[in-house]
N, C-alpha and C positions, 0 to 999 in steps of 0.2 A: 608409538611408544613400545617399541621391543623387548623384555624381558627374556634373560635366558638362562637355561640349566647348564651343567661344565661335567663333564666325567673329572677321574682322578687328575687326569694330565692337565685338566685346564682347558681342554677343547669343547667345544659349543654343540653339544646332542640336543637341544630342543629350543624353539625360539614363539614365544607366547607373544598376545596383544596385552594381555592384561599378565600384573604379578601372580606367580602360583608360590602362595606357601609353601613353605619348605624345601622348596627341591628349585623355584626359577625365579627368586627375588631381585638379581643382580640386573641394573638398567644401564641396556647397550643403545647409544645412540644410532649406529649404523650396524646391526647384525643381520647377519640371514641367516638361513637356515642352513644345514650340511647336508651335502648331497648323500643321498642316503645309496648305501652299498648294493649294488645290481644282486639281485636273487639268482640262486642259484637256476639252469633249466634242465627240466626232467629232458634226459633223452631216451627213445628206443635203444636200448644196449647189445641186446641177444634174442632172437627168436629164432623156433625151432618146429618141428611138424614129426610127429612120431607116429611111423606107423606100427601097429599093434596087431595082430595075429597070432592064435595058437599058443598061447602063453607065453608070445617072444618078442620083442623090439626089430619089426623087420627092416625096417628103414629109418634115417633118421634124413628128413627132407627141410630144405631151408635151411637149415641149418647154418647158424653165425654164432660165433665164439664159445658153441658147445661142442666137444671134443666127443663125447662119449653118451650112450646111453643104456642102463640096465633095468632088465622086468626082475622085480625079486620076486612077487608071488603074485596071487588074481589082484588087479588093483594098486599093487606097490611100487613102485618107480624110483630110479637114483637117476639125473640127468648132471655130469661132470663138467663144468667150464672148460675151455681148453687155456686161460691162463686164472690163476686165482689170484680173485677177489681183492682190492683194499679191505673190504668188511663188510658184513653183512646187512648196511643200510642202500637194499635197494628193495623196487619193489616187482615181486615174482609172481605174475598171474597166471595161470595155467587152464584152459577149460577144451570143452570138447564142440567143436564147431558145428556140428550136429543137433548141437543140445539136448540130448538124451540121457546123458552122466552128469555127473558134478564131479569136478576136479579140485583136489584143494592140495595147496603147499603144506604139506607137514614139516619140513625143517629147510632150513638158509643157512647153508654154509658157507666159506669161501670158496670152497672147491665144488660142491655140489649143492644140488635141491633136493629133495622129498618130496614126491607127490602120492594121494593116494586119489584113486578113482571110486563111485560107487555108483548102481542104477536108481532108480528112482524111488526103489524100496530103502533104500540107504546101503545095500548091499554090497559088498567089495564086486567092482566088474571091470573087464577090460573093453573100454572104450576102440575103437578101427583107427582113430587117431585125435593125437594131443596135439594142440597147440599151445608154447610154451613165451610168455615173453617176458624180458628182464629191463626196467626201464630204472637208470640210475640218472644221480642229477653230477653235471661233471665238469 
């Protein structure tokens, strides 16, 4: 005994054994259910490996679809895509492979990231190298 709900168009979003008030009263002799629409999947987008010495970006190692890297001060970071962004829904992890810093994204742009580093005082510090990755869903 199928009952079922309809969106505006008339199409069948939900298919009950039993009537639900309000919303799946209608009795379909033959309904099924609607194949419900594939999710989206997260993929790896961009990873990156920065190496850090002397208050400078000495390398930037691995590197995929990051174009550029900048140290602005002890701790501070800009890492530039090399093409920009649909938008700033993706998700940007950053940390120190080492484990001895804490890395955190401070700002997601379309064209670049924000990272800042600190030691384990909470201290602004330049970590020997970042690993950076960008996983969008696409």
């Amino acid at each position: 005994m199928p009952y079922v709900s309809r969106d505006a168009q008339g199409n069948i979003t939900g298919v009950y054994a039993q009537p639900q008030p309000g919303y799946a009263e209608e009795y379909v002799e033959d309904a099924t259910a609607p194949e419900p629409a594939p999710l989206p999947e997260p993929q790896l987008y961009a990873v990156a490996l920065l190496a850090v010495a002397d208050g400078e970006i000495t390398g930037i190692d691995v590197a995929s679809k990051f174009s550029a890297a900048m140290w602005l001060d002890v701790g501070i970071y800009y890492i530039f895509f090399a093409e920009t962004q649909p938008d700033t829904s993706y998700l940007a992890k950053a940390y120190d492979a080492a484990g001895g810093f804490n890395i955190a994204v401070t700002e997601r742009g379309t064209d670049y990231l924000a990272l800042a580093a600190s030691d384990a005082n909470g201290q602004p510090a330049d970590p020997s190298e970042i690993s950076i990755e960008i996983i969008r869903t696409l």
